[in-house]
Phi, psi and omega in degrees: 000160199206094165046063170072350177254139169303141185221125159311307216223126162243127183241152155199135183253174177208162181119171172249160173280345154266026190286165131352286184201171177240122203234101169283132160218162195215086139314135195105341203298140184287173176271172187045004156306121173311100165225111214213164174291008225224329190283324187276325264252340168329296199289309177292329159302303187309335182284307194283029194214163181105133207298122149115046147321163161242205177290340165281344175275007141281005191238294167314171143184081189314142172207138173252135177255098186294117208244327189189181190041054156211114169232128209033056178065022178212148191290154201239080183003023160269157169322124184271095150315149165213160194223112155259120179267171193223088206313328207262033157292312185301334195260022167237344221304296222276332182305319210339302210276326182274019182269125167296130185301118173268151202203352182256080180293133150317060167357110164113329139300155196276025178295298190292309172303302176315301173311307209282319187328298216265347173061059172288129139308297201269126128335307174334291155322311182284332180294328193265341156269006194248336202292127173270054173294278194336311182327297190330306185276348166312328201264296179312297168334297200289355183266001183248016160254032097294001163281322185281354183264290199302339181328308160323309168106013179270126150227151187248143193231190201187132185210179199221120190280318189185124196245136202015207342160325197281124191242155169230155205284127186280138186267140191274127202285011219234338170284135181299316166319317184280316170310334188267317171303324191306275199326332207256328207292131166292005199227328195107032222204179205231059181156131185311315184284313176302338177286318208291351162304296210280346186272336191305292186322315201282285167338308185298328194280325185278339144286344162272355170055049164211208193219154199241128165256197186187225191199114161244148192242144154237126181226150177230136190252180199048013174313122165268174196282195190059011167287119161123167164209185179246010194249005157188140196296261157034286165328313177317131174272350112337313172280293182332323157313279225284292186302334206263331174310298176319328184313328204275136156335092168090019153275128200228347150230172196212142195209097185308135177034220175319328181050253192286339180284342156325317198281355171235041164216144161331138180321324181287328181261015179254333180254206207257061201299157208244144169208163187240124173236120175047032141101045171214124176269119197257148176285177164244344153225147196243064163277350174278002179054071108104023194208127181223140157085325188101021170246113173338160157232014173117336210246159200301176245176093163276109191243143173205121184232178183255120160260109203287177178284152178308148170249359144326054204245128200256043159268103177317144160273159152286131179211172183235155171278108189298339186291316172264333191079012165288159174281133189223172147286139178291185183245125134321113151233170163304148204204157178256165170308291208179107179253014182322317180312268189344295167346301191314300188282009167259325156317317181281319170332309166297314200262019154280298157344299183269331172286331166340297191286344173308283178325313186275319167279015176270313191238019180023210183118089176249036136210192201274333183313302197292303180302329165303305211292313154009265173308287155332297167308301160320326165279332177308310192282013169283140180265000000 
């Protein structure tokens, strides 16, 4: 139960990033949905790519291992296992004992919050469940609630706005053409000149031997209206958004349509005004990004958010050693330059995740037929 509301699709992943594996499970999925590992594997590529990537995407090469709630290639509507393995386990296995107590927390990381939580010695525990490693089943999760979203006829895309300082011309996600340029972009990005922006900015940072956060768009399309309601703030599909975007690792705003820029125009210049074309009431704009009320309303369904810079960085911070109180330099370890593109796709992941979980709980269905059937009535009975 999630504050008095049915929540459809239950998800939780475990591990650490330098554990074993990374363990997924995903609950609620109707039976008979088409699914193989081949289906994530896409998704899980696309998370390990994008210029200033680090050393660790030369060490991986995710693939999810369907462990359970699939037979003969379609889900039998139990709880979906998932396995990510984790290459670089053989070169930590045998350390445990022999890691030296980390005692220097990182600005900008859950170290320090976390030691006091959990009331830890070691740094060591929290970084490594903190680590946005975890993404990885996150991705694995959001693809296969995106196979129950394409059922549907909704797909979601993803472009990269802006990496420091540096903006890029946004490409319209709704052309297959532009997607394909997004998709082939080391940044994410739909035009030549804006990547050739975004890696400079990325190059500056890696030459100040510091880090880049940015702006990444998720936008999802053939969404129909009525996902989501208005009758308990917990219910709004906009918050509901909002929280599972905010969830990802260094993400610090979050923005439905216009988001902030809503807040410096007039009432007349902020919303979507409405005219009936050929007997259909058409928006004239989607500034509200596809949610009125905290209810889809038919038109494509915007999400955007800000990612702060990595806080691993190897021009040292100030910080202190908790073991001595001394004032110290944070400590280097590896990290990447700038992961906003990755971002991108962990975004789609959520917020695939959450119109999923909309859907079922909109149409139930505990299998797929039945939920077609659903759906199908509902749209009839659309006026």
């Amino acid at each position: 139960m999630k504050g008095g509301t049915s929540v459809a699709l239950r998800w939780l992943t475990a591990g650490e990033s330098h554990g074993p594996c990374l363990t997924g499970i995903l609950d609620g999925m109707p039976a008979g949905l088409g699914l193989s590992a081949d289906d994530l594997a896409r998704d899980l590529w696309r998370r390990q790519q994008g210029y200033g990537r680090g050393g660790r995407m030369k060490i991986e090469s995710d693939r999810a291992e369907i462990l359970a709630g699939v037979w003969r290639g379609k889900t039998t509507g139990g709880p979906i296992a998932l396995r990510v393995e984790n290459r670089d386990w053989p070169n930590w296995k045998d350390k445990e004992y022999e890691l030296p107590v980390m005692t220097v927390p990182r600005p900008g990381h859950a170290d320090l919050a976390g030691l006091l939580k959990y009331g830890l010695e070691d740094i060591r525990p929290v970084l490594e469940r903190a680590s946005a490693r975890e993404t990885t089943m996150r991705v694995a999760i959001g693809a296969i609630a995106k196979k129950l979203l394409a059922e549907f006829g909704i797909v979601i895309r993803s472009q990269v706005l802006q990496i420091g300082t540096a903006r890029a011309t946004p490409g319209d996600l709704s052309d297959p053409r532009v997607v394909e340029r997004v998709e082939a972009s080391s940044v994410r990005v739909a035009d030549p000149e804006s990547e050739e922006r975004l890696r400079a900015a990325i190059d500056c940072a890696k030459d100040r031997h510091d880090t880049l956060g940015g702006v990444f768009e998720v936008v999802a399309f053939g969404v129909m209206p009525g996902l989501g309601s208005h009758v308990q703030w917990d219910r709004k599909l906009d918050g509901r958004l909002a929280q599972a975007v905010m969830s990802i690792q260094a993400i610090k705003a979050v923005a439905i349509g216009d988001g902030f820029q809503a807040g410096e125009r007039f009432g007349t210049e902020a919303h979507d005004g409405m005219e009936m074309r050929e007997g259909k009431v058409t928006r004239l704009t989607n500034r509200a990004g596809g949610l009125e009320g905290g209810i889809t309303n038919g038109q494509p369904v915007v999400v955007r958010a800000v990612k702060k810079p990595i806080s691993t960085t190897a021009t040292p911070q100030p910080t202190v050693d908790l073991a001595t109180g001394e004032n110290v330099p944070s400590q280097y370890v590896r990290s990447d330059v700038c992961a906003v593109p990755a971002a991108a796709v962990i975004g789609e992941a959520m917020v695939a995740y959450v119109l999923a979980d909309a859907l079922l709980e909109k149409f139930g269905g505990d299998n797929i037929v039945e939920t077609h059937r659903n759906v199908d009535a509902f749209v009839r009975s659309l006026p």
